[in-house]
N, C-alpha and C positions, 0 to 999 in steps of 0.2 A: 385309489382316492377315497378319503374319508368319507361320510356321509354327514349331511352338514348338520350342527352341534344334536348330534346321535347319542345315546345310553352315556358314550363314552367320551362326550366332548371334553377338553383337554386334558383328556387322561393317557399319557401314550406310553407306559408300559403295564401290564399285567400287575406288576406289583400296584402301580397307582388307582388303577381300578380297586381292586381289592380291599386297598386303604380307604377310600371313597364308598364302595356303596356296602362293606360290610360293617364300616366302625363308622363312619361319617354322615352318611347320606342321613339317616335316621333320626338326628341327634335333636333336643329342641333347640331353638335360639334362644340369647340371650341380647337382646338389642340395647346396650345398657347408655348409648347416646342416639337420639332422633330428634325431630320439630314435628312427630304427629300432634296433631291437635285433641288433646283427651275430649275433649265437650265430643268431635266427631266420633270419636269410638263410645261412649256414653251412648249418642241418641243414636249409636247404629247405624251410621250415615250410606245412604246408596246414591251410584253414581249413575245419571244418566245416559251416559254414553262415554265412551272411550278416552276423547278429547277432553273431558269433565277430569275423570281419572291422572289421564298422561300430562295435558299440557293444562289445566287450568287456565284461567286467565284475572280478569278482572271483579275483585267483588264488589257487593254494593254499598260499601263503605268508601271504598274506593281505593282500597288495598289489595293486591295482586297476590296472590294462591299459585303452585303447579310448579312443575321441575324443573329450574334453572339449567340443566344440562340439555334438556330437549330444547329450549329455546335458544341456547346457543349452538346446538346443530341446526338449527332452523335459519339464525341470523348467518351462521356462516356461510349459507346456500344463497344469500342473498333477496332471502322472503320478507316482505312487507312486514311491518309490525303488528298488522290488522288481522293478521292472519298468525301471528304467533301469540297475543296476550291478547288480541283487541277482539272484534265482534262480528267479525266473519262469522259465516254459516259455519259449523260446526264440521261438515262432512270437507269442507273447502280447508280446514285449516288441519282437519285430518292429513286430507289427500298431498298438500303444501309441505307436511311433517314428513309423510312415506317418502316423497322425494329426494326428500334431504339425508333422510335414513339410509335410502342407497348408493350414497352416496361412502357412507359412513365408514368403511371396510377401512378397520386397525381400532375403530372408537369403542369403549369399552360399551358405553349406549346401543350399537349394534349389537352386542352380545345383550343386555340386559333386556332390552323392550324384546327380543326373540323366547327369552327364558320367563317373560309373565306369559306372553302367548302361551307358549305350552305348559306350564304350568297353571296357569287358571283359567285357561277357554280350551285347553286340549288344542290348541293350534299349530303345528308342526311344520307345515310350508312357510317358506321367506315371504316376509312383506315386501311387497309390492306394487307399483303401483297398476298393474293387471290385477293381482290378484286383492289390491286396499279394499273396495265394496266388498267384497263377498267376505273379510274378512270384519269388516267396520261392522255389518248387518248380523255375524254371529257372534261378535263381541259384545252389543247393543242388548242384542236380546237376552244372553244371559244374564249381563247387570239389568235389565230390567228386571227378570224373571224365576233366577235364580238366588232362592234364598241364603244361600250361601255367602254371593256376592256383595256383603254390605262389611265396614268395617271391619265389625268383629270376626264377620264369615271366613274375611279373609285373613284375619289376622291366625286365625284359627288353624285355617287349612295348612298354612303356615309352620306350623306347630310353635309359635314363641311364647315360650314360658315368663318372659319379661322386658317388659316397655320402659326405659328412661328417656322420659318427655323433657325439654327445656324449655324451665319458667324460671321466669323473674320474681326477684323476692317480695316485691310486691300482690305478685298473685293471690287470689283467697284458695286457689288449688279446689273448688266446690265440685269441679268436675271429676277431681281424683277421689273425693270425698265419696262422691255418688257412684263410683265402680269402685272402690274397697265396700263398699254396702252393699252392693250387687252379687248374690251367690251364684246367678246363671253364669256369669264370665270370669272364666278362672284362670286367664293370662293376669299376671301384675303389673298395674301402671302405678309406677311414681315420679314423683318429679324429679329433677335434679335441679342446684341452684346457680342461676348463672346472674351474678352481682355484677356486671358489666358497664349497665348505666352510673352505678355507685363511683366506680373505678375513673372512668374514663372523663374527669375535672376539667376537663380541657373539648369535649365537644358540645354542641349544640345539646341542648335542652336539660343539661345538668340540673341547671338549678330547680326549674320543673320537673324534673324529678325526684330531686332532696326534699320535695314539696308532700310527695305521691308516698316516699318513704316515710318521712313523719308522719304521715296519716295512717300509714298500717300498722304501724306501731300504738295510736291514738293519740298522736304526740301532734301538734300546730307546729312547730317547726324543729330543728336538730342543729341546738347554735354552736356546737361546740364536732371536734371529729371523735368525739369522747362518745358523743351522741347519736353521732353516725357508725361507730364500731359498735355499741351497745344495738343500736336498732339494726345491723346486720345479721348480728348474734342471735337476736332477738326471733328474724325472719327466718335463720337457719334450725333453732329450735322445732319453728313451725311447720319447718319444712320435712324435718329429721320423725316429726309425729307422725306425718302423713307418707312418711317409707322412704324417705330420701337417700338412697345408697351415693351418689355423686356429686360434685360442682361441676360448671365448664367456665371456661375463662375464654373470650376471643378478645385475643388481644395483639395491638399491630407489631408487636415486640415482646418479648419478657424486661422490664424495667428493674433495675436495683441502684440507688441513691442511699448512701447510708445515713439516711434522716431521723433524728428521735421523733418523738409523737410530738414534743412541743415543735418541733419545727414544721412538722408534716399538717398542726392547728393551724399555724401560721400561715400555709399557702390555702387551708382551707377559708381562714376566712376573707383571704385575697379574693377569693373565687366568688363568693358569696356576695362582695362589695361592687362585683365586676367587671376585676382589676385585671389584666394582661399577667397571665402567669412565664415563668421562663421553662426549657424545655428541663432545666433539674429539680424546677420544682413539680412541677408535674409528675416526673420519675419520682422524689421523693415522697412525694402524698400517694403516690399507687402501689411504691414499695411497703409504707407503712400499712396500706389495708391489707395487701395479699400476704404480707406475715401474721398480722390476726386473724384475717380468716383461715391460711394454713396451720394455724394454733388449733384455733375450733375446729376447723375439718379432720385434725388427728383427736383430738378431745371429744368427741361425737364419731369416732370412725367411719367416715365420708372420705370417699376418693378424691384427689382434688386432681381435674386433666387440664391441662394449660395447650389450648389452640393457637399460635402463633405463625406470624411470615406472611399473612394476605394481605395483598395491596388494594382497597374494600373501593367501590365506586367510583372505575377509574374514569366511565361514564360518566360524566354529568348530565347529559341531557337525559339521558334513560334513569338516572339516578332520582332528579326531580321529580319526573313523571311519573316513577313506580317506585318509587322508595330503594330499600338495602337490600340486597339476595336475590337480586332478578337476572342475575346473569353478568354483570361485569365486573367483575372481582377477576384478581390474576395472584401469579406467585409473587413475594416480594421476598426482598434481599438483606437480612439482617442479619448483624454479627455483635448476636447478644449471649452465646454460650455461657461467656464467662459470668452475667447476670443469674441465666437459669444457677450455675455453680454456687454465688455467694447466695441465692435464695433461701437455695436450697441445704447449706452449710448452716446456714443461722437457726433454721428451724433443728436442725440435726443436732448442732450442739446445746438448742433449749430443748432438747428433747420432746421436740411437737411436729416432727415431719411428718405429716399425711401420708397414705397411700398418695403417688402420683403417676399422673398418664402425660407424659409430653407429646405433642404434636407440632414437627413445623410444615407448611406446606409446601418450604422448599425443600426439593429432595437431596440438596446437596446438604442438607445436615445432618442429614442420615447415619452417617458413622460418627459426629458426636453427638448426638443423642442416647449411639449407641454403646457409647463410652462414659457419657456420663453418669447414664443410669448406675454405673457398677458401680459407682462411687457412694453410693448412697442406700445399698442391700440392707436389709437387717432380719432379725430374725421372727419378728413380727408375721410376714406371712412370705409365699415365698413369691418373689418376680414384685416384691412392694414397688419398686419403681419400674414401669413401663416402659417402652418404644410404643408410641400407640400406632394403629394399624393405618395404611396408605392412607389420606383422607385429601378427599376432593378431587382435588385434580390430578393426584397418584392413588384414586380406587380404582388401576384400572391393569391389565395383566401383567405390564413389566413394570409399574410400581411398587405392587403388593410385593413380587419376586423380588424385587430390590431392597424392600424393608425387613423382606422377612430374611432373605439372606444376611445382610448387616448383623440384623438380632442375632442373628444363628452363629455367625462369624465372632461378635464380642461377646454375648451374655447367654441364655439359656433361651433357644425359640421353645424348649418343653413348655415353660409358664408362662407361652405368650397368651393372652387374655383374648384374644381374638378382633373380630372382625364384627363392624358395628354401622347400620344403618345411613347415620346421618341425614335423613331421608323426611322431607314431605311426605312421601307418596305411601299407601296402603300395599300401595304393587311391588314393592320396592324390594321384598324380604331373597328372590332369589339372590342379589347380590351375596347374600350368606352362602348361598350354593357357588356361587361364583367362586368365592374367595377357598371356600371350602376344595372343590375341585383343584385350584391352581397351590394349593397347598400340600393335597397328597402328591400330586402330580413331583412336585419338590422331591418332597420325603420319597416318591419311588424311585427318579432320577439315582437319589442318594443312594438309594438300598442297593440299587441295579447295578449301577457303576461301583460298590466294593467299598463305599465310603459309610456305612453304616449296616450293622449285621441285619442277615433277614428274623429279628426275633419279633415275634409276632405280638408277644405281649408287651414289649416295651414301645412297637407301634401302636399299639392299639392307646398305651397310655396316652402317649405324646398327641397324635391324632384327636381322642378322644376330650385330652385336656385343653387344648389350643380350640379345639371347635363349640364345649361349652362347658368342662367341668371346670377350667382355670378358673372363666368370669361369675361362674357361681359362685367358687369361692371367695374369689377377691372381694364381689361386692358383697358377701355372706348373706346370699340369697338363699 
């Protein structure tokens, strides 16, 4: 019997170790998507205790912080909500969490909150709830006491040579501003642009928000969508100054309406008046932005990744109370391929396709995805169009196997760009280890079983390039 997740945790032949702790293990990150908060990595942020760290809860704005995947192992156990967001003692909604956790056996969560343990508290024994105290009281202590332990420490220890935070164009970025000015901290945070509120004409606070836009531009309002494409461009510029190698898009679908821009004016100022839009004008006025901003995103070489398939707040009561991203979101079912297709066909025959990362969250789109990227290669850089890697609710052991196999099976897994955070959490970085692990493990399968030669250095490339050299390049960091 194994020794549980030991030197060699999912590594099970000779070759896969090998691939892992001689070309792998070492490597820096590249985390080229996350929701770290820069202002916390700026002021250095330390956490006071574990609970702080893992599960956050409520802040005094009245907007909820901490890891949407811990609190839906917490709700699934059946635990009070007082004790997973709300204002329970701290050690009580610890000890509420351990429960739950051991519960966990197959969740990828069991593996990850095991792998901060030993990797940043040297902690090696199962959590438990015998063993929670004794493990809660030397977690505690070295965030208090260990200077290591505060954002940067741990971003550090870490080794990531690159942070892509997600701001809204609106943002003044003063935080990114203040650590490109900081010579002590020599990881890179930039932002990336996710236009999302701009996009989405059709839900609550839109127009409040065209509001927010005109002002960062210094503009009272944006009467025309002439105006709102100009002040997106505008904000992308701003963005592009301050290091912006990405956009992100979440969106409930990819939309395509073959609408001109006078017609895509036209539901704009529907919107603007109040008016009840239909569900092709909606596609039409979203298809018209996302092909100017895929314009500028190749005209500024910016990646443009398109997150699509999540059925977003399926909750309403928790939705109310704590806003978007607190845990009820699920996979949804769209069958919009043929949209991503003509998108991305229009932009290719005006010769302005972006680099692009597609993401759906359901994984049955997995093989087209992985089909359709072929369609769309050029000689610009190599793997320009992506499968991007498991996200969400497939970052987890037979996801990642599933997407990476797909890749591997249609396109090239050599330039896959890797494996990227998404992450809240400061703690969050082993999941690189995670993905990394269950990646050689692959490739040794491969080697072992006769299905690809034992050449050492065309492992090392692939290895090598998949864990960080692809996404340097891609994003010409």
């Amino acid at each position: 019997m194994r020794e549980f997740m030991d030197r060699d945790f999912l590594l099970e032949t000779e070759t896969a170790k090998h691939l892992f702790h001689d070309f792998a293990e070492k490597l820096p990150m590249v985390d080229y998507h996350c929701h770290l908060n820069p202002r916390e990595i700026y002021e250095d942020r330390r956490f006071d205790n574990l609970v702080e760290v893992w599960l956050g809860g409520k802040q005094p704005d009245g907007s909820y912080y901490g890891d949407h995947y811990k609190w839906r192992v917490m709700r699934s156990n059946g635990v009070d909500e007082d004790y997973i967001t709300g204002d329970k003692p701290a050690f009580q909604r610890f000890l509420k969490f351990v429960e739950s956790l051991e519960l966990a056996i197959g969740n990828p969560m069991y593996h990850w909150c095991h792998m901060e343990l030993q990797r940043f508290f040297g902690v090696y024994e199962p959590l438990t709830v015998e063993s929670a105290e004794r493990i809660w009281a030397h977690c505690n202590e070295m965030l208090l006491s260990d200077p290591e332990m505060t954002a940067r420490g741990l971003i550090k220890r870490s080794n990531v040579a690159f942070i892509g935070t997600t701001d809204d164009p609106v943002d003044d970025l003063c935080w990114h501003e203040k650590l490109a000015a900081d010579p002590t901290f020599t990881t890179t945070v930039a932002p990336s642009f996710r236009p999302d509120k701009a996009i989405n004409i059709h839900k609550d606070g839109w127009a409040a928000y065209m509001q927010k836009l005109a002002a960062s531009v210094h503009r009272k309002s944006l009467p025309t969508l002439k105006d709102v494409l100009d002040a997106l461009t505008q904000r992308l510029e701003y963005f592009c100054a301050h290091g912006c190698k990405a956009s992100d898009h979440g969106l409930d679908y990819i939309p395509y309406v073959n609408y001109t821009r006078q017609q895509a004016d036209a539901v704009y100022q529907k919107a603007l008046e109040n008016k009840a839009l239909t569900a092709e004008e909606i596609d039409g006025y979203q298809t018209v932005v996302l092909l100017h901003l895929g314009k500028e995103y190749h005209r500024l070489n910016i990646a443009m990744q398109l997150h699509y398939s999540c059925l977003r707040n399926n909750n309403h009561r928790i939705y109310k109370l704590q806003g978007p991203d607190t845990g009820v979101d699920s996979i949804a079912q769209n069958t919009c391929g043929g949209n991503i297709v003509k998108l991305l066909s229009d932009l290719d025959e005006a010769g302005t396709c972006p680099k692009t990362v597609l993401y759906s969250l359901n994984p049955a789109d997995n093989a087209q995805l992985g089909s359709i990227i072929g369609c769309f290669q050029d000689g610009s850089v190599p793997g320009k169009m992506q499968h991007g890697s498991a996200w969400w609710f497939n970052d987890n052991k037979t996801g990642m196997q599933e997407q990476m196999t797909v890749l591997a099976n249609l396109g090239l897994l050599g330039n896959f760009i890797g494996m990227l955070t998404d992450s809240r959490s400061f703690l969050s970085y082993p999941r690189h280890e995670y993905f990394r692990r269950i990646l050689c493990n692959m490739l040794g399968n491969w080697v072992e079983n006769g299905e690809y030669p034992n050449i050492d250095s065309a492992l090392r490339k692939i290895v090598e390039g998949v864990c960080y050299k692809n996404a340097k390049r891609y994003f010409d960091l």
